[in-house]
C-alpha positions in Angstrom: -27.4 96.4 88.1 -25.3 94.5 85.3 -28.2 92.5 84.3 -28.4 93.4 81.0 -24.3 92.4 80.1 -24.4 89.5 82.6 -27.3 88.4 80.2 -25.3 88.7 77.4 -22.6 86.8 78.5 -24.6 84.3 79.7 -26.9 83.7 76.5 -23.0 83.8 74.3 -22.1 81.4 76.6 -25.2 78.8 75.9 -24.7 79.2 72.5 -28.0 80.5 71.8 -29.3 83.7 69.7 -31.7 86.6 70.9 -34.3 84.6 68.8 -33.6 81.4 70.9 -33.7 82.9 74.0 -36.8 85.0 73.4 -38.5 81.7 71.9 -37.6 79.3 75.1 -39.0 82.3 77.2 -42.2 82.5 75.1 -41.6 86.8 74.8 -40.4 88.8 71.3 -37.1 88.9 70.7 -37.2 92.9 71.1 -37.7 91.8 74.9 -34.3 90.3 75.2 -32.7 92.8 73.4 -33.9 95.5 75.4 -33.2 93.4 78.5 -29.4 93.1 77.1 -28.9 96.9 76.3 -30.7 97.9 80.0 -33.5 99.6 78.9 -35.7 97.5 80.9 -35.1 95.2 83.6 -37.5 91.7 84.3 -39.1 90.8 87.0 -37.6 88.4 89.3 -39.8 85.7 88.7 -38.6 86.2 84.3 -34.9 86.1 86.2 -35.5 82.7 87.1 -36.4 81.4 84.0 -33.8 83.0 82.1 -31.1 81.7 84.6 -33.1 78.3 84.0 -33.7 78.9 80.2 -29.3 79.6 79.8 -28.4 77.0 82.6 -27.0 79.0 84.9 -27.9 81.1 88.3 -30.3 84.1 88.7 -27.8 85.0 91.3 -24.8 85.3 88.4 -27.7 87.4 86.2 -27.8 90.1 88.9 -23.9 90.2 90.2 -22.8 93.9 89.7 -19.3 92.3 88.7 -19.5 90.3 85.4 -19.0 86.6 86.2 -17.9 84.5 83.4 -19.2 81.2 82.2 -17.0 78.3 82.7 -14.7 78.9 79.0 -15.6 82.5 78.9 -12.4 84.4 78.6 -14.1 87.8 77.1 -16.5 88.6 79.7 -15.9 92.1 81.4 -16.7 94.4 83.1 
């Protein structure tokens, strides 16, 4: 799974840090950071919240393919 990158994208995208993300999810930032670089992979229910917490799907989280964000011209795969 491409969670970890689609992640990434997908926090860039909302403008928002590791911090940010970790501190609207109520975990340590070493959680989202381990999440990005695919040591570890949340549970679903933790993948709808972050989908919630960036604005986007949980769906677009777990696509193998890297979707960009509407204006996100870097995202690859």
């Amino acid at each position: 799974m491409s969670f970890g990158r689609n992640l990434r994208s997908a926090r860039e995208a909302a403008k928002l840090s590791q911090e940010q993300l970790a501190r609207k999810l109520d975990v340590v930032v070493y959680t989202v950071s381990k999440w990005e670089q695919g040591a570890h992979e949340p549970p679903l229910t933790m993948i709808r919240r972050v989908a919630e917490a960036l604005g986007t799907t949980a769906a677009r989280l777990v696509e193998e393919t890297v979707v960009p964000a509407p204006g996100d011209r870097d995202a690859t795969n």
